[in-house]
C-alpha positions as CSV (number, residue, x, y, z in Angstrom):
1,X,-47.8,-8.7,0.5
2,X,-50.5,-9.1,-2.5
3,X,-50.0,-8.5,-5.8
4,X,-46.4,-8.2,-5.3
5,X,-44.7,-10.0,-8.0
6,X,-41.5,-10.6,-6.3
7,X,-43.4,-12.1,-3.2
8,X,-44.9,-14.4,-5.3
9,X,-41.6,-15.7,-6.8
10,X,-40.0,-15.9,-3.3
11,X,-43.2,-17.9,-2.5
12,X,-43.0,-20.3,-5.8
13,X,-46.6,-19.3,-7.0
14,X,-44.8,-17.2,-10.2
15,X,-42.3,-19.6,-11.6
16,X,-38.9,-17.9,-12.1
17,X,-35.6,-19.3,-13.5
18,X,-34.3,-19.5,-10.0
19,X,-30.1,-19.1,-9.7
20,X,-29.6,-19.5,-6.5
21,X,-32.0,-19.5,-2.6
22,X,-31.2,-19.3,0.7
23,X,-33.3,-19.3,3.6
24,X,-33.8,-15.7,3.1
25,X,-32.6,-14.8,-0.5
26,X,-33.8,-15.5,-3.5
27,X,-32.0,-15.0,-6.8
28,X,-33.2,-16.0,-10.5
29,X,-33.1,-14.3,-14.1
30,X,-34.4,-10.8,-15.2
31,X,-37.1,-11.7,-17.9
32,X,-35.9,-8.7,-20.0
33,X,-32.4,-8.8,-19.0
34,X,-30.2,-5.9,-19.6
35,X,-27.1,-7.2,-20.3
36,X,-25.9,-11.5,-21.0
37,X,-25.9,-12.0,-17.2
38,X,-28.8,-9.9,-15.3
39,X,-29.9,-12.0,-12.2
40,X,-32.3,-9.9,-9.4
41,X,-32.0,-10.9,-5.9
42,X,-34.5,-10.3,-3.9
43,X,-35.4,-11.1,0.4
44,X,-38.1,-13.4,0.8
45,X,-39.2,-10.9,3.1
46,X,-41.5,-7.8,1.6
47,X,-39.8,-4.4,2.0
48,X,-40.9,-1.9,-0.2
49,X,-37.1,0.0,-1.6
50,X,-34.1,0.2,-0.6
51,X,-35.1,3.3,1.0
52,X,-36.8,0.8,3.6
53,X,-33.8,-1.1,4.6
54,X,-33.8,-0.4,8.8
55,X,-30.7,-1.3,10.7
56,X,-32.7,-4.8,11.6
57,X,-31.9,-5.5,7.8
58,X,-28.3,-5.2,8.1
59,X,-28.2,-8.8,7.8
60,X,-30.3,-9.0,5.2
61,X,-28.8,-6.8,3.1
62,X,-25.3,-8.4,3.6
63,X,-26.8,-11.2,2.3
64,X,-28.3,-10.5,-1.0
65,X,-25.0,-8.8,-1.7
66,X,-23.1,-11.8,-0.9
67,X,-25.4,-13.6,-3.1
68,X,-24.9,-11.0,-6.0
69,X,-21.0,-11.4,-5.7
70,X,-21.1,-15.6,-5.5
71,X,-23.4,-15.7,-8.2
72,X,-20.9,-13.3,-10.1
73,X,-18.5,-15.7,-9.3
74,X,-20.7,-18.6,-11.0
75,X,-21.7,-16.9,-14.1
76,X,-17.6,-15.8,-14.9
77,X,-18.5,-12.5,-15.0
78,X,-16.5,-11.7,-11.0
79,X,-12.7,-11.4,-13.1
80,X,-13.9,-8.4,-15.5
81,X,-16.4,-6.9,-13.5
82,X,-20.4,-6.2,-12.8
83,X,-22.5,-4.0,-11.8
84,X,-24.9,-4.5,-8.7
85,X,-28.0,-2.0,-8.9
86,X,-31.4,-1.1,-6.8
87,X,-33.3,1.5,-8.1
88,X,-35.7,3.0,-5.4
89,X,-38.8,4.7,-6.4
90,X,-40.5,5.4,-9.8
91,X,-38.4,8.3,-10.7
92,X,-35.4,6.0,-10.3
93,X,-36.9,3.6,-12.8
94,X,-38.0,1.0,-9.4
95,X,-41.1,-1.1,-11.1
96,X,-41.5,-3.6,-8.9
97,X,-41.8,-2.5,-5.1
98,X,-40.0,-5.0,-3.4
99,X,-36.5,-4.3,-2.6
100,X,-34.3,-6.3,-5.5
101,X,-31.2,-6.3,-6.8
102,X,-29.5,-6.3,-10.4
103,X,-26.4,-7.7,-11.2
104,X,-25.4,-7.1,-14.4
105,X,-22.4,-8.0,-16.4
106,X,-20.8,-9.8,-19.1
107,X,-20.1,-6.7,-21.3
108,X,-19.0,-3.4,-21.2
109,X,-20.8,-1.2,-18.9
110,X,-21.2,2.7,-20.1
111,X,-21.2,5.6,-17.3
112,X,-23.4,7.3,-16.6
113,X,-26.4,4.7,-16.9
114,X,-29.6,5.7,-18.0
């Protein structure tokens, strides 16, 4: 899609500090992260929100959450817990529209957010 930022960091025009790609995935640090660990994992593929995910994604999505939870494995933040977010629309706080990901940990996590 153009000007999507996320399609160009899936593509390799935007660098990104990547953490992890599959043929489908791709995972790499939030540039204003959150929390110590806050990694967005995105499909190569555009789709707009979560609210965009058809039952043709199931795989898809399956993925990029087993991507969140091995990548929580990785960064040792999988035995005290994390938080795996997508915020859909601009209400929600979504400011990139292309279906992502946060995983967030490695600190205390208040509820509720925001």
């Amino acid at each position: 899609m153009p000007d999507c930022l996320f399609c160009e960091i899936a593509q390799h025009r935007i660098p990104a500090e990547i953490v992890e790609e599959t043929e489908n995935v791709v995972a790499f640090r939030d540039i204003k992260p959150q929390a110590p660990t806050h990694v967005l994992v995105i499909p190569k593929a555009h789709i707009t929100s979560a609210a965009d995910i058809a039952p043709n994604h199931a795989t898809l999505w399956e993925q990029m959450l087993s991507t969140a939870n091995r990548i929580a494995v990785t960064e040792g933040i999988a035995k005290r817990g994390y938080r795996v977010v997508t915020n859909v629309g601009d209400d929600a706080g979504q400011t990139v529209h292309h279906v992502h990901l946060h995983l967030l940990g490695g600190r205390s996590m208040a509820w509720p957010p925001g």
